[in-house]
C-alpha positions as CSV (number, residue, x, y, z in Angstrom):
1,X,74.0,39.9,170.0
2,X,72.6,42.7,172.1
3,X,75.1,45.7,172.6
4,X,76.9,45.7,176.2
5,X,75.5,48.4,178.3
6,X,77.7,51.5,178.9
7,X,79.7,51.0,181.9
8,X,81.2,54.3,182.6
9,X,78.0,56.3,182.2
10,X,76.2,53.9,184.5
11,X,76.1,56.5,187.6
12,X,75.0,59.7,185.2
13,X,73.6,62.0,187.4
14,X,70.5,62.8,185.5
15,X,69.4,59.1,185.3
16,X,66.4,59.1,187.0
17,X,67.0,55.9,188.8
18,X,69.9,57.2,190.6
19,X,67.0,58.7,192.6
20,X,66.6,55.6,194.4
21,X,69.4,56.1,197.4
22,X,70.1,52.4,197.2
23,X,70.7,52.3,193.6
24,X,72.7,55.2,193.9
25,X,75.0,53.5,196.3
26,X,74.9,50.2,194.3
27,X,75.7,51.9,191.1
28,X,78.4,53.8,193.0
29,X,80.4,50.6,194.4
30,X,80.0,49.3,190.9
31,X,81.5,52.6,188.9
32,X,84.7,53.2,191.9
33,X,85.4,49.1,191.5
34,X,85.1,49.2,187.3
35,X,87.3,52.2,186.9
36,X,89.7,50.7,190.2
37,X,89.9,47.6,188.2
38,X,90.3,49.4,184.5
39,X,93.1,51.6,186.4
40,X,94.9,48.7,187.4
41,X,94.9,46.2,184.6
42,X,92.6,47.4,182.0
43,X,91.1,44.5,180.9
44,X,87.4,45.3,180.9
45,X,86.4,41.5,181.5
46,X,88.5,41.7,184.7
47,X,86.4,45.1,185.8
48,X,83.0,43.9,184.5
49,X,83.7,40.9,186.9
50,X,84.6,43.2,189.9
51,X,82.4,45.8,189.3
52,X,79.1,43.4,189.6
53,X,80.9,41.7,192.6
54,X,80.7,45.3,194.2
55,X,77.4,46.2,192.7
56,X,76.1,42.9,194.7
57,X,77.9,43.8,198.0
58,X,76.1,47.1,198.2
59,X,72.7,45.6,198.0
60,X,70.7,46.6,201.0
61,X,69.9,43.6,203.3
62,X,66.2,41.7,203.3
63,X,65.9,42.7,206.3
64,X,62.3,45.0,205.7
65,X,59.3,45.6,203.4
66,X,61.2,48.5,202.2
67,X,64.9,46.9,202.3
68,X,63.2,44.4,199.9
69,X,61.8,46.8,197.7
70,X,64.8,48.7,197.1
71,X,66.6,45.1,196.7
72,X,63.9,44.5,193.7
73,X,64.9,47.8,192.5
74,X,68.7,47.4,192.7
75,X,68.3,44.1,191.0
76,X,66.3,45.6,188.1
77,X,68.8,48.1,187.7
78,X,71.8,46.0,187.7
79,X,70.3,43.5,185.0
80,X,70.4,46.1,183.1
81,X,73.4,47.2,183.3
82,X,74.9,43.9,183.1
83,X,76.5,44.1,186.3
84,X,73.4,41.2,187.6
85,X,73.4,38.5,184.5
86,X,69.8,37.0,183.9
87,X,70.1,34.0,185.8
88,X,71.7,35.5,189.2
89,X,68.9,38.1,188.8
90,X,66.1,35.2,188.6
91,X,67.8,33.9,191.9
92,X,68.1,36.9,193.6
93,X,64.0,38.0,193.1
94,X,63.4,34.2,194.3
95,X,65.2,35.0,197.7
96,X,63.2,38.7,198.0
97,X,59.9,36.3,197.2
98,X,60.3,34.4,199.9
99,X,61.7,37.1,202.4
100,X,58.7,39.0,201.6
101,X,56.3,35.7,202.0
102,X,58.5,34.9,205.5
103,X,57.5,38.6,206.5
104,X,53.8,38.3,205.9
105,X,54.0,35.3,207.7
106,X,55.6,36.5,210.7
107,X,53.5,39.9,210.9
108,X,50.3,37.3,210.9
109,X,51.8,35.6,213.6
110,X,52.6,38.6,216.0
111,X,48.9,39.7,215.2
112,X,47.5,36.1,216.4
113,X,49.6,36.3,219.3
114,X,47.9,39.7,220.3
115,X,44.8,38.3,219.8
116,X,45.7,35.6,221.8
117,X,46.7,37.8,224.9
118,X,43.3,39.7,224.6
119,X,41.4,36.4,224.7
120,X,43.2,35.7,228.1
121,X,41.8,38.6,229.6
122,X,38.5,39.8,231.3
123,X,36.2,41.9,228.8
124,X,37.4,45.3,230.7
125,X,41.0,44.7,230.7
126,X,40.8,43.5,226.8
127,X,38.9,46.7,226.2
128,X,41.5,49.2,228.2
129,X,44.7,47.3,226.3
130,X,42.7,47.9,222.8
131,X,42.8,51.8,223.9
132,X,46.2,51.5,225.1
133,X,47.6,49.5,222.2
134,X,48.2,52.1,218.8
135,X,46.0,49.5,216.2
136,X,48.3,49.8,212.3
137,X,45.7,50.3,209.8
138,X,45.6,47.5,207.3
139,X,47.1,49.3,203.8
């Protein structure tokens, strides 16, 4: 049996992840609810349970590229320190996959619908909204 992670040293300041603001704030919620919990009944199965509840609430939304990224890295991070278990962590990638794959698809379709407009228009007018229009380079 693998040895439990180390609750209370979870939010160290010198771990390096902690750098990450949003697994900063998740490992946060997770320390105040473990040590809330521990404070009020000490029974570390009860604050465990909390303290991954909270962990979970603070994760950001999938609402962006970079929401989802710090989502991945918030789920990383709380697998291994047990407030994620394996199988809610599996889930919880599955659900950034496909916000991620919804996202691609919706950026290709504002792009075709941009192209769409320009086909609509004379040549000039499609060449003055092309100098008008700030292009995103394609990273």
């Amino acid at each position: 049996m693998a040895d439990k992670p180390k609750i209370l040293d979870a939010a160290d300041p010198s771990s390096p992840a902690l750098s990450n603001f949003a697994i900063a704030r998740c490992t946060t919620a997770w320390e105040k609810a473990y040590r809330a919990q521990i404070d009020k009944d000490g029974f570390e199965s009860d604050a465990v349970r909390e303290a991954g509840q909270a962990f979970r609430a603070a994760m950001p939304p999938l609402t962006t590229r970079d929401h989802c990224r710090d989502f991945i890295a918030c789920v990383a991070q709380g697998m291994l320190l047990g407030a994620i278990d394996e199988k809610q962590g599996t889930k919880l990638l599955y659900a950034v996959q496909i916000a991620l794959t919804a996202a691609s698809a919706q950026e290709k379709s504002h792009e075709a619908a941009g192209y769409a407009v320009y086909a609509e228009l004379s040549e000039s007018e499609a060449r003055h909204a092309q100098k008008c229009i700030p292009h995103r380079s394609k990273n």
